[in-house]
N, C-alpha and C positions, 0 to 999 in steps of 0.2 A: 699679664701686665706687671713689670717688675716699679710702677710709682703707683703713687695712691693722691689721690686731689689735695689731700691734707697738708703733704710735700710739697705741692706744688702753691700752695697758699700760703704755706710758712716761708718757700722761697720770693714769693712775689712782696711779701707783707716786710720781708728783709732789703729785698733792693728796696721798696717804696724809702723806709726808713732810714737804711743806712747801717741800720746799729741791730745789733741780737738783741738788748734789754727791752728797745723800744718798741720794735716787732712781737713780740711776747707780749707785752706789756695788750696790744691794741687787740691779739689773738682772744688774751684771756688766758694764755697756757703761762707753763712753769719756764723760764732762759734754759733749763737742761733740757727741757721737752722739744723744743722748739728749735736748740740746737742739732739734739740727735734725728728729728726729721732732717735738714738739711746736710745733715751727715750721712744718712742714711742716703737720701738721694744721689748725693754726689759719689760715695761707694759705688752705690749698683751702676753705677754707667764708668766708672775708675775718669769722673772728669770734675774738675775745679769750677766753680762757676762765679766766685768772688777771689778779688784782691786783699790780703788783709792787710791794714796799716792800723798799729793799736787796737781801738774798739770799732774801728770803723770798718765798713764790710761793702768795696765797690763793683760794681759789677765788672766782668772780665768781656771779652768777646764771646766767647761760648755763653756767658751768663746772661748778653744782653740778645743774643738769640734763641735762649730759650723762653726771654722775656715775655717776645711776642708772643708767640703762639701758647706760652703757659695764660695767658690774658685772656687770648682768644677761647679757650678749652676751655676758660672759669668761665668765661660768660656764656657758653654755651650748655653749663651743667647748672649754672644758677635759672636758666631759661628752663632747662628740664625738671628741676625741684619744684619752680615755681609750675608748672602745669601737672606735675604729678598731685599739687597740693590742690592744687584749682579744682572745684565741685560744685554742678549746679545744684547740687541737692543736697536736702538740709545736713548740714555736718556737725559735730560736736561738738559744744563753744566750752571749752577750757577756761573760768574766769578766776585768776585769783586777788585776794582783796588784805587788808591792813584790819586790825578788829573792829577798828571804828568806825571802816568806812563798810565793812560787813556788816557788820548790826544794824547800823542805823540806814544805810545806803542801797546797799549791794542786793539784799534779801528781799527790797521792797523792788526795784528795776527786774528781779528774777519772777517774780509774780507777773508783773506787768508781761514780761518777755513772753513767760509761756502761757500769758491769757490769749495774746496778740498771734502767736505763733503755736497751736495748740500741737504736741509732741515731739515739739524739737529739742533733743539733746543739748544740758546744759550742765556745768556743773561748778561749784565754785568751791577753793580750797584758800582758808587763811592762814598767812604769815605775817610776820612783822616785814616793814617798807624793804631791808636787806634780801630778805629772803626772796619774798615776789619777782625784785629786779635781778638777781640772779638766775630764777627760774624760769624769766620769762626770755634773757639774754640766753637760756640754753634750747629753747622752745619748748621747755614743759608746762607753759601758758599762753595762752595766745593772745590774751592781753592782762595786765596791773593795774589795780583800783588801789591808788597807795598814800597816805598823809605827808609820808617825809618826802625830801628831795632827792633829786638824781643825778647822778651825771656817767653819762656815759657814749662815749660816740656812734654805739650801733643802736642806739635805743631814739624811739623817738617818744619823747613827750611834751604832754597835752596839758596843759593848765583847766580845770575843771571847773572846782567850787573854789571857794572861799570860805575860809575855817577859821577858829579862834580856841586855843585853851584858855579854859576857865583853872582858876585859882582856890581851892576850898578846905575847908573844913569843918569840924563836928559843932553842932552847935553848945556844945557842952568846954569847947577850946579857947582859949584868953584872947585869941584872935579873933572871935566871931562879932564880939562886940563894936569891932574897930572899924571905923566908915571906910580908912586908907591905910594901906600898910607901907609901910616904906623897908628900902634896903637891910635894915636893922635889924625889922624884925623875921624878913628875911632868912636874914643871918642864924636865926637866934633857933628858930623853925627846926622840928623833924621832919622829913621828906621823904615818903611814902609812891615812888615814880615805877615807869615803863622800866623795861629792861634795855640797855643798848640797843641799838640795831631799829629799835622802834620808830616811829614818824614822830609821835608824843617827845619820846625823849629829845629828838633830835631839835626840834621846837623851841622846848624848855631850855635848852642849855642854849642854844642861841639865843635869846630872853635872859636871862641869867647869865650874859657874859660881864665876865669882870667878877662875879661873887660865886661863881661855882667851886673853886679851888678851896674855898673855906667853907661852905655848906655843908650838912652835915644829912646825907640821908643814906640809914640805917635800915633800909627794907628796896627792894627791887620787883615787881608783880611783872606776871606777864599778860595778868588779865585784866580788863578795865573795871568789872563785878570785887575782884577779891582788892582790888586798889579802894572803892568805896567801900568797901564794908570795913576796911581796916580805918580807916579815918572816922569811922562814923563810930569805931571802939575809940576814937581818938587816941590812937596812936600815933595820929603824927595829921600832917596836911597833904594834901596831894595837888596833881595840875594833870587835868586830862579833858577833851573836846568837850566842847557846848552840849554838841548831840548826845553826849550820856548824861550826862549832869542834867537837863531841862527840870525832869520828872522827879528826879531825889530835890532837886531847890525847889520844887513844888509842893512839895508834900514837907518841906519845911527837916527835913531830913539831915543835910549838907546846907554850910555857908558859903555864897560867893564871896569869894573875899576879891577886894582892889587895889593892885598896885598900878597907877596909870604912869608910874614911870619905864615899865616894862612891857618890850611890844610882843605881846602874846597870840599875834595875828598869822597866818599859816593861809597855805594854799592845797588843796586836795586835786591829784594828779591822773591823769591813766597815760600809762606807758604801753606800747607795744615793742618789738624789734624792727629794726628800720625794712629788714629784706622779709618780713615775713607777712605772707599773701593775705591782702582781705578779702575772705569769700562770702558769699550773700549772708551767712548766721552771722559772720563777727560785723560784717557791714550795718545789718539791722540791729545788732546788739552795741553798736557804738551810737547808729543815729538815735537810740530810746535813750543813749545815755545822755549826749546832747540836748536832749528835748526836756531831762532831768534835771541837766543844771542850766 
């Protein structure tokens, strides 16, 4: 067989659009990648399958006849992936999770899972929100338990829980005193935060629009542990979910601090990919997760 499926999807994902950038863009691939497949296909057969006018890419006669049947051929391999994935028996449920919604979340539903389902394969791997939904867009998860937001048009997601970062510091800090803090002091604050890419971060600077660009935070963690303990040397202030914080403002440890002019309210997510098959493990491992939140 001188074509491969992947040509035949960069060619269809090109007519749908129109455009090489746009096509690319929906694949996930690089505009050279994406070109040199339909370069490559139209070589091996020595036939043109688009008209080109500028960046616009229309289909030809030969183009619009290999239209159909390149349609017909995807939807008949997407019918065999999906059955080859298809298993009645218990399969290995791939979960990956955000840190926060792993510690406090994730580990607890995992217990539950394999009380309920006693030795069925499970396994769970964390990253920051970035990470997950990339991995989960490639199928190396088969579903996301993630903080931050998404967007993406092969993904489906699911609005879960309801979350809030909290705002704190040492109690040994000139802020802890302070019933409200306003913009100011804000301003005036060391910041002790997630690293990009993170659901936290992502949060905060939503929260923080309008005063980010003058803020001033001098430390970056990737952990939500070494984020509290450096604040609690009072090195600066920090903002990270309720769910870690309960126990250190309990013990008198960390201040909640209150800005109520800033909306620090968040939604916690699970993503899956839109074509990718729920088999009885991820089925009972989504309905425990529903019954969770």
């Amino acid at each position: 067989m001188d074509f491969t499926l992947r040509q035949l999807e960069v060619f269809l994902a090109i007519a749908k659009a129109g455009n090489l950038t746009r096509a690319a863009q929906y694949l996930q691939m690089s505009q050279s990648a994406a070109s040199g497949a339909l370069k490559d296909l139209e070589t091996q057969f020595g036939i043109l399958l688009f008209d080109r006018t500028g960046k616009r890419l229309h289909l030809n006669e030969k183009g619009n006849q290999l239209r159909v049947r390149a349609e017909s051929l995807m939807a008949q391999a997407y019918e065999l992936e999906q059955s080859l994935l298809h298993s009645e028996a218990v399969s290995q449920l791939n979960i990956g999770a955000t840190l926060t919604v792993a510690n406090h979340l994730a580990v607890e539903l995992i217990s539950k899972y394999l009380k309920k389902y006693e030795g069925a394969p499970i396994s769970l791997e964390i990253y920051n929100t970035e990470q997950v939904v990339e991995k989960v867009l490639n199928y190396e998860l088969d579903m996301g338990m993630i903080e931050g937001e998404a967007h993406h048009s092969q993904l489906n997601i699911i609005p879960w829980r309801d979350d809030e970062l909290n705002l704190f510091c040492s109690p040994k800090h000139p802020l802890a005193s302070k019933k409200t803090i306003v913009d100011k002091d804000l301003l005036k604050a060391d910041w002790i935060l997630r690293e990009q890419g993170s659901g936290t971060r992502q949060t905060f600077e939503r929260a923080m629009y309008g005063l980010l660009p003058k803020m001033n935070i001098p430390l970056e963690l990737r952990g939500t542990e070494a984020i509290k303990q450096s604040v609690k040397q009072n090195i600066g202030i920090g903002c990270l979910s309720r769910l870690s914080l309960k126990e250190d403002f309990g013990r008198g440890e960390l201040v909640k601090l209150h800005a109520p002019n800033r909306d620090l309210s968040r939604k916690l997510y699970l993503i899956m990919h839109q074509r990718k098959h729920i088999n009885d493990s991820l089925k009972n491992w989504l309905n425990l997760c529903e019954y969770a939140g």
